[in-house]
C-alpha positions as CSV (number, residue, x, y, z in Angstrom):
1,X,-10.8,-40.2,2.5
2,X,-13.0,-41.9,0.2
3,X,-10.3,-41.6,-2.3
4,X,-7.5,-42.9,-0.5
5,X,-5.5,-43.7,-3.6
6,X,-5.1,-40.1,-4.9
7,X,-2.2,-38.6,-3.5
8,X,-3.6,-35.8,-1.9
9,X,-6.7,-33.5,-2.1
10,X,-4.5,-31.6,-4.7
11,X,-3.4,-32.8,-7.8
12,X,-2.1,-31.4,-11.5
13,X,-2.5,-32.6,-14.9
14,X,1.1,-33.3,-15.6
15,X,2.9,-31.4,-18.0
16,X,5.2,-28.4,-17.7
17,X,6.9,-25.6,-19.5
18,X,10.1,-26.9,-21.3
19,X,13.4,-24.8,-20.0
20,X,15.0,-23.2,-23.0
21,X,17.7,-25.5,-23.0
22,X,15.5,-28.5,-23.3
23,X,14.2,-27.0,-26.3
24,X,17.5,-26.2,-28.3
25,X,19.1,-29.5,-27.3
26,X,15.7,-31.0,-28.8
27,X,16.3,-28.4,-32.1
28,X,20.1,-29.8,-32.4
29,X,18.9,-33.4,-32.2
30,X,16.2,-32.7,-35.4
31,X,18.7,-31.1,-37.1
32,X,21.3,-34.3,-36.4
33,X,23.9,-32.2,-34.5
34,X,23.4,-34.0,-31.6
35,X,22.5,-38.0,-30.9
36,X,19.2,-39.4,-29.2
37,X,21.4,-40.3,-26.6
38,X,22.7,-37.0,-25.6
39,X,19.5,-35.0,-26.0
40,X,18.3,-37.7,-23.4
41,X,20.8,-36.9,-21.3
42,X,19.7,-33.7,-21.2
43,X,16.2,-34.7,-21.0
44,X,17.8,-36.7,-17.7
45,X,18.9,-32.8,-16.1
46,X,15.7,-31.1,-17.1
47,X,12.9,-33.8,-15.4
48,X,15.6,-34.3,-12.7
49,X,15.1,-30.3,-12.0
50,X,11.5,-30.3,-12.6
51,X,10.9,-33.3,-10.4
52,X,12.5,-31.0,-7.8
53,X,10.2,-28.0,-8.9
54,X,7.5,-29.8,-7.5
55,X,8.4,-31.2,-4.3
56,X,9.5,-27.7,-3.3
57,X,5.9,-26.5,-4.4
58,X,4.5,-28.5,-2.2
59,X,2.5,-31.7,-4.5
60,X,2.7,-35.4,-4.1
61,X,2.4,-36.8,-7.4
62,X,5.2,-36.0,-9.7
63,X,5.5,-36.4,-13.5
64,X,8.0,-35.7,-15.9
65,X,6.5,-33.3,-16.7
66,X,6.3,-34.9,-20.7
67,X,10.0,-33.5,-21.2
68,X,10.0,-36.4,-23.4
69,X,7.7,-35.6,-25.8
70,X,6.8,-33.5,-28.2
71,X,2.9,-33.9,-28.0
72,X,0.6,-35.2,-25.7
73,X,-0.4,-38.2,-27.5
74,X,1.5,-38.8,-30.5
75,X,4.8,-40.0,-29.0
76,X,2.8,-42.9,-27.5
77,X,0.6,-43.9,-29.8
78,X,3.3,-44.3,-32.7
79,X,5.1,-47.0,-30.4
80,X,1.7,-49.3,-30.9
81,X,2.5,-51.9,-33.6
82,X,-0.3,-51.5,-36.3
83,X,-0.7,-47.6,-35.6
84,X,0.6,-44.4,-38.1
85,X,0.9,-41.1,-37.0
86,X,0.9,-38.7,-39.8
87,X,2.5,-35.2,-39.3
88,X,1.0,-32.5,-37.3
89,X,0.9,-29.2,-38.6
90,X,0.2,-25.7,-37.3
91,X,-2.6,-22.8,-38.9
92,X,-3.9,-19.5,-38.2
93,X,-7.3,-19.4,-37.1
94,X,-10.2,-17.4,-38.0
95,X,-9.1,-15.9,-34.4
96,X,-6.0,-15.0,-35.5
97,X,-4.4,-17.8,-33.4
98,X,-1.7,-20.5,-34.1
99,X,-3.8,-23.7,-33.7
100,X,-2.6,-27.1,-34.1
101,X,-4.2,-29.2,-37.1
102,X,-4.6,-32.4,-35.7
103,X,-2.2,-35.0,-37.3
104,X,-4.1,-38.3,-38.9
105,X,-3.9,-41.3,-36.9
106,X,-4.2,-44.6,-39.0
107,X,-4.8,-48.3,-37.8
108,X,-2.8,-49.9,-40.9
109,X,-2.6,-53.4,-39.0
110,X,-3.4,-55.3,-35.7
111,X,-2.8,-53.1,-32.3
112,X,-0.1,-54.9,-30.4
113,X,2.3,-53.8,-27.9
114,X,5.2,-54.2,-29.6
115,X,7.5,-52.6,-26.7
116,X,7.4,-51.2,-23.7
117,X,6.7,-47.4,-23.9
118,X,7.1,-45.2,-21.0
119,X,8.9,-48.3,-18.4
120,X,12.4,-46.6,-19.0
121,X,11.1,-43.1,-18.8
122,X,9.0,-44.1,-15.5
123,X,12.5,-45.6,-14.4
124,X,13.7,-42.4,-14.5
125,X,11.2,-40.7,-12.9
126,X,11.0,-43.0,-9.7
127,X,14.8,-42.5,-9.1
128,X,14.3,-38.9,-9.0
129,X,11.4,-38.7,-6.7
130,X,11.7,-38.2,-3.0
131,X,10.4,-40.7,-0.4
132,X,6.5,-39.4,0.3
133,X,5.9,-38.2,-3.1
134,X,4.3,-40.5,-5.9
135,X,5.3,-40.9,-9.3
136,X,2.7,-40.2,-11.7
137,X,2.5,-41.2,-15.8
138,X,0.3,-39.6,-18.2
139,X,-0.5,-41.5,-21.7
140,X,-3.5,-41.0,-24.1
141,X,-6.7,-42.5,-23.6
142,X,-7.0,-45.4,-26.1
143,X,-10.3,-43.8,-27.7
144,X,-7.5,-41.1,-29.9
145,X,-7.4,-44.4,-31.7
146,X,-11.2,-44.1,-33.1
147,X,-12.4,-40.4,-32.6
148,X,-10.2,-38.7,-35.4
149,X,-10.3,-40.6,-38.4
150,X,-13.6,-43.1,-36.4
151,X,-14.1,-46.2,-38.9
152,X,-12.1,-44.6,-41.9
153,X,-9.3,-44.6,-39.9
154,X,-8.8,-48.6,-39.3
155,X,-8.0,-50.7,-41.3
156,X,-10.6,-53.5,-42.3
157,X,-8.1,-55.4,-43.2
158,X,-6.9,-56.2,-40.2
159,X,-10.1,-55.6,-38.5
160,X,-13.5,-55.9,-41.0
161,X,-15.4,-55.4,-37.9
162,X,-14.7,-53.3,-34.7
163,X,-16.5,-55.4,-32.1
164,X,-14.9,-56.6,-30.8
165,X,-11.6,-57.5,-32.1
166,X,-10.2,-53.9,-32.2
167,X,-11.3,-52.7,-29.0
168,X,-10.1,-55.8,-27.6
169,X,-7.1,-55.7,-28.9
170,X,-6.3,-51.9,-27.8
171,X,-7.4,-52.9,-24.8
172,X,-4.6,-56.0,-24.3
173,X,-1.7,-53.2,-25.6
174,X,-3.0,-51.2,-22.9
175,X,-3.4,-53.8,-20.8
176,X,0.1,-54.6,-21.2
177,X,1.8,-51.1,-20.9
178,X,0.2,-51.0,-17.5
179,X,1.9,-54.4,-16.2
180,X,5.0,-53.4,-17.3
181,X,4.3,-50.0,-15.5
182,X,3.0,-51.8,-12.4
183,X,6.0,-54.4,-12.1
184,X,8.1,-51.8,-11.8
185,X,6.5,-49.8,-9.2
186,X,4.1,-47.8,-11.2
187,X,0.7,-47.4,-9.0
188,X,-0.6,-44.2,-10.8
189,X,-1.2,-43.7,-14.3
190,X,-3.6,-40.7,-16.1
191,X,-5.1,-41.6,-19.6
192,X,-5.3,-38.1,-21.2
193,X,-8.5,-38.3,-23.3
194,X,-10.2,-34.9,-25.4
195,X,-12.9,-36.8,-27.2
196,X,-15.1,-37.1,-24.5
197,X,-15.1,-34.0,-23.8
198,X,-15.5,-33.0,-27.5
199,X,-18.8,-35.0,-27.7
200,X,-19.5,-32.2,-25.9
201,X,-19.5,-29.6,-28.6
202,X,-22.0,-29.4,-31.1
203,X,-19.8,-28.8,-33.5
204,X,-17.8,-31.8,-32.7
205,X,-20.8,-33.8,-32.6
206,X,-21.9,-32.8,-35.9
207,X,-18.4,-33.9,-37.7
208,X,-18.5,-38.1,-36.0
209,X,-21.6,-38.3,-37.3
210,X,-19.7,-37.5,-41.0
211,X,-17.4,-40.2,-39.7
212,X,-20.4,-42.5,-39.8
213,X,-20.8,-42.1,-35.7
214,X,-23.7,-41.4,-33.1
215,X,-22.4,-39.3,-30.8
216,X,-25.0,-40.3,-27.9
217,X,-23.6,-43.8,-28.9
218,X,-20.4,-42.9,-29.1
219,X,-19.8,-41.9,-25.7
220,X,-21.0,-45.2,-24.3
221,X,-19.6,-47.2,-26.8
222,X,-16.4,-45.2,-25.2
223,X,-17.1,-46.3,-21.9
224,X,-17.1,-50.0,-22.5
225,X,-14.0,-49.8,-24.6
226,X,-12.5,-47.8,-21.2
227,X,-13.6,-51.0,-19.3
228,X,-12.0,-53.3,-21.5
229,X,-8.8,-50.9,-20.6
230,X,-9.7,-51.0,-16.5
231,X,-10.5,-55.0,-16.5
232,X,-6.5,-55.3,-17.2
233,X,-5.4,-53.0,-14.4
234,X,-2.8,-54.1,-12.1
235,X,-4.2,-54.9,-8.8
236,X,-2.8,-51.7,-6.5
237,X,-2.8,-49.3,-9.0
238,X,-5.0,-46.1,-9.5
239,X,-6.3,-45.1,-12.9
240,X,-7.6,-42.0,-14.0
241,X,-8.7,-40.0,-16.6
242,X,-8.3,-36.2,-17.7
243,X,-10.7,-34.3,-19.4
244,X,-9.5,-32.0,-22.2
245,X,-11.4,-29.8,-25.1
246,X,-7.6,-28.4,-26.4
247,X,-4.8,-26.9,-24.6
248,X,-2.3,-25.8,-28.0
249,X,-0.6,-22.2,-26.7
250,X,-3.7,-21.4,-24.5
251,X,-6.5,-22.1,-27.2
252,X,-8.9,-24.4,-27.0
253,X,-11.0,-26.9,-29.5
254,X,-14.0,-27.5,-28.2
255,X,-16.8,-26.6,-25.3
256,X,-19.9,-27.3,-24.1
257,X,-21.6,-28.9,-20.8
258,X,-20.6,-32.2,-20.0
259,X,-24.4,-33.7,-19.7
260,X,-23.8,-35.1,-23.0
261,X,-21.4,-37.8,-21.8
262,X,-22.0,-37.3,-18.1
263,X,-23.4,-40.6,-17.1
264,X,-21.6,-42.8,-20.0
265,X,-18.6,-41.1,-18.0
266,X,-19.3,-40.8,-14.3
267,X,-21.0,-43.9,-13.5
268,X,-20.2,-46.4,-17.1
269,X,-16.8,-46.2,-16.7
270,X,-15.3,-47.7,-14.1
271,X,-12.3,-45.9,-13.3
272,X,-11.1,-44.8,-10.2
273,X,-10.6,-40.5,-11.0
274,X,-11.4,-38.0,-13.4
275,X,-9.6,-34.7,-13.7
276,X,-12.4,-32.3,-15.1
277,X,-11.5,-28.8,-16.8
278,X,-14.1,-26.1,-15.4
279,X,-11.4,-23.1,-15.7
280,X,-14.2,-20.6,-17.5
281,X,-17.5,-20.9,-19.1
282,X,-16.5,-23.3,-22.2
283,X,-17.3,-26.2,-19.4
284,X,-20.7,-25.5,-18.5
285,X,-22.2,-26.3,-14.7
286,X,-21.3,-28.9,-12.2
287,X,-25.0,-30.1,-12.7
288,X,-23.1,-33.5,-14.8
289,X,-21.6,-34.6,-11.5
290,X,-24.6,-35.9,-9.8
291,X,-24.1,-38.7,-11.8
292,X,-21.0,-39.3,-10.0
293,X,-20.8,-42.5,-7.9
294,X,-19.8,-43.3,-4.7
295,X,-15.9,-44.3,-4.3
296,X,-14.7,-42.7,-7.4
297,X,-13.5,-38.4,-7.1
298,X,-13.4,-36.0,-9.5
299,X,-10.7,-33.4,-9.4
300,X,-11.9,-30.0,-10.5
301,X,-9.9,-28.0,-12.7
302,X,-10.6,-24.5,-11.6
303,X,-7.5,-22.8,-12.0
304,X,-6.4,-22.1,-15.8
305,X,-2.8,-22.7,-17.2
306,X,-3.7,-21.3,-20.3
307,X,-3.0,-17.3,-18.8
308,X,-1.4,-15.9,-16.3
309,X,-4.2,-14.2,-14.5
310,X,-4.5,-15.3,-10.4
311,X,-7.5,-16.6,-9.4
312,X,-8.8,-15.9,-6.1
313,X,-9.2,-18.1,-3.2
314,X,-12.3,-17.3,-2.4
315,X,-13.5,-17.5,-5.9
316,X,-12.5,-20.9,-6.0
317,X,-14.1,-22.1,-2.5
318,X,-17.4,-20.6,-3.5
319,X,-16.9,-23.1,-6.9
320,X,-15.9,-25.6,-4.7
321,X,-19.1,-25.0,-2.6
322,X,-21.3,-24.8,-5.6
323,X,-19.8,-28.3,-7.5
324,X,-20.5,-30.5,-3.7
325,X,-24.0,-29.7,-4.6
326,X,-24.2,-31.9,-6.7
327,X,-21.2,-34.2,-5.3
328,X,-20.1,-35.3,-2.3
329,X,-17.4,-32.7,-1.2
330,X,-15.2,-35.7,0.5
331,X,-15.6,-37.1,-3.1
332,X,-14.2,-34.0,-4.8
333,X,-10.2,-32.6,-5.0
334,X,-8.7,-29.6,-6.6
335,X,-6.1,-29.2,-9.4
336,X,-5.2,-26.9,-12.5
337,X,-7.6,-27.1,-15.8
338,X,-4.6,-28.9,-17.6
339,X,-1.2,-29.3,-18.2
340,X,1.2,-26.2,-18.7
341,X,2.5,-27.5,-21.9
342,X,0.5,-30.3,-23.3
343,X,2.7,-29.7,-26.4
344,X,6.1,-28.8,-26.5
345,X,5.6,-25.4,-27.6
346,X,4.0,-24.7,-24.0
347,X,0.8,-22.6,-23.1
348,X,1.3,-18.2,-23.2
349,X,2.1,-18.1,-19.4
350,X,5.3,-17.5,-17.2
351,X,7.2,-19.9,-15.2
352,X,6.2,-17.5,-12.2
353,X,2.6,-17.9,-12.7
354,X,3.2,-21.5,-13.2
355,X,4.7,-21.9,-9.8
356,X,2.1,-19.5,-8.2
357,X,-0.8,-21.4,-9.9
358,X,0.1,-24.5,-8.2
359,X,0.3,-23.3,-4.5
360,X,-3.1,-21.6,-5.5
361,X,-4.2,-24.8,-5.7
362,X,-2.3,-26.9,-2.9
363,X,-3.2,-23.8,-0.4
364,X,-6.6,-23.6,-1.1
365,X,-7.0,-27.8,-1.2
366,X,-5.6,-27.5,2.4
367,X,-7.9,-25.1,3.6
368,X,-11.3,-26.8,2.0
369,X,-10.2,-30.3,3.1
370,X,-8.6,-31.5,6.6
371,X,-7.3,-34.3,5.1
372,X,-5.5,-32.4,2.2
């Protein structure tokens, strides 16, 4: 394999539906009926059974599945001395949808990392996780610092200029979540990032550059900050990123082709994977990926979780076929769009599908690739 850091051919974003019981203990815990200490205990039985859930499925890297959290991004970033995480809220869309209202994210002082964020979760997580399998954590890509609020959003007190202070700094918090993450066994960690994949939009584009941004700039002013991230990895340990235009109870934020930020991503950044959502139309053509370059794979996500409906195998291998056009097929993998729950309120699917989405992907991997 050219990738011979990636688990297997097959992969998965991450997160997973939260059992019923996960979510009342979580309910009793907001309310004060219960203590952080016992809804982690019962965070303990839930990742212990989902960790279990897919080993029997049949994948080799294994997450938490983000029982932990309540969104994708928000439980991380608020642990970063120097950031503020307003509240999210929900809204009715002119689709007649529930869609999340993205919470403000504020720089109020210099980014530092004041603890050590997901080493006690990934703790966890190793103990549970058979012999053969690898452990996998997912945290936001450092960029959800910038896109949303872009220059507005940090403070100028503590940084009166971006570059490259503030970038640098991120990139040393980040730097040092990843050596706490390595020391203790860690050697595969996903940064979930959406703005990249927003640039992508038109309409996305259109609102940085009322932030003050250019969004051709943007995405390879992106890409170096990324680097600064990837100079600090931990010898051993692979690093890649996912893809994501909004996964909030199977809607989504954005689309659009990824030419936009194609080559800023592919061949500027200089990270080891990329997980790439190309479930349904809103993605566009594999035409980006000739700008991959050679020992780095891009794992296509071709099977939704945002609805229940079965792709087909052969569906998929003829998308397969069509995407090693443009990339080398030893250079490419297979995996869902995204996560099952990249919130805790979980996409409109079935724990069923769930499960039958995944061998979709594992069986079909294994019959593309040898070597799956």
């Amino acid at each position: 394999m050219s990738a011979p850091h990636l688990p297997a051919r097959y992969d998965h974003v991450g997160s997973f539906l939260r059992p019923q019981y996960l979510l009342e203990a979580r309910e009793q815990k907001a309310r004060g009926e219960i203590t952080p200490e016992q809804l982690r205990k019962v965070e303990d039985k839930a990742i212990t059974e989902i960790v279990k859930f897919q080993e029997d499925v049949g994948l080799k890297s294994i997450t938490d599945g983000e029982f932990r959290r309540t969104y994708f991004h928000l439980d991380f970033l608020e642990q970063l001395g120097g950031v503020k995480v307003g509240e999210a809220m929900l809204a009715v869309g002119a689709d007649g949808k529930e869609h999340l209202v993205p919470p403000a994210i504020h720089v109020v002082g210099k980014v530092t990392h004041a603890k050590q964020i997901q080493l006690a979760d990934f703790n966890y997580l190793k103990s549970q996780v058979s012999a053969g399998c690898t452990p996998k954590v997912s945290i936001p890509s450092p960029t959800m610092l910038h896109f949303r609020g872009g220059r507005a959003g940090i403070s100028r007190t503590a940084y009166p200029e971006l570059d490259p202070d503030f970038y640098d700094d991120v990139a040393k918090a980040y730097g040092d979540e990843l050596r706490s993450l390595s020391a203790a066994g860690c050697n595969y960690v996903q940064m979930d990032d959406t703005n990249l994949a927003y640039l992508c939009d038109e309409k996305m584009r259109e609102a940085a550059r009322g932030r003050g941004d250019d969004p051709n700039e943007l995405a390879h002013r992106y890409a170096a900050f990324i680097n600064k991230v990837v100079a600090q990895k931990p010898a051993g340990m692979l690093l890649a990123m996912h893809l994501c235009r909004g996964n909030f109870k199977s809607t989504h934020a954005a689309a659009g082709n990824y030419e936009p930020v194609a080559e800023a991503l592919l061949r500027e950044m200089n990270l080891d994977a990329y997980f790439m959502e190309y479930d349904d139309e809103r993605s566009g053509d594999f035409k980006p990926l000739r700008y991959l370059p050679k020992g780095k794979t891009v794992v296509l996500g071709l099977v939704t979780t945002k609805f229940g409906e079965m792709e087909s195998k052969d569906d998929l291998k003829r998308r397969i076929d069509e995407a090693a056009r443009y990339a080398p097929l030893e250079q490419l993998a297979l995996s869902p769009q995204c996560g099952f729950s990249s919130t805790v309120h979980g996409n409109n699917i079935a724990v069923e599908a769930q499960r039958a989405k995944l061998r979709l992907v594992i069986e079909t991997a294994q019959e593309v690739w040898a070597d799956a």
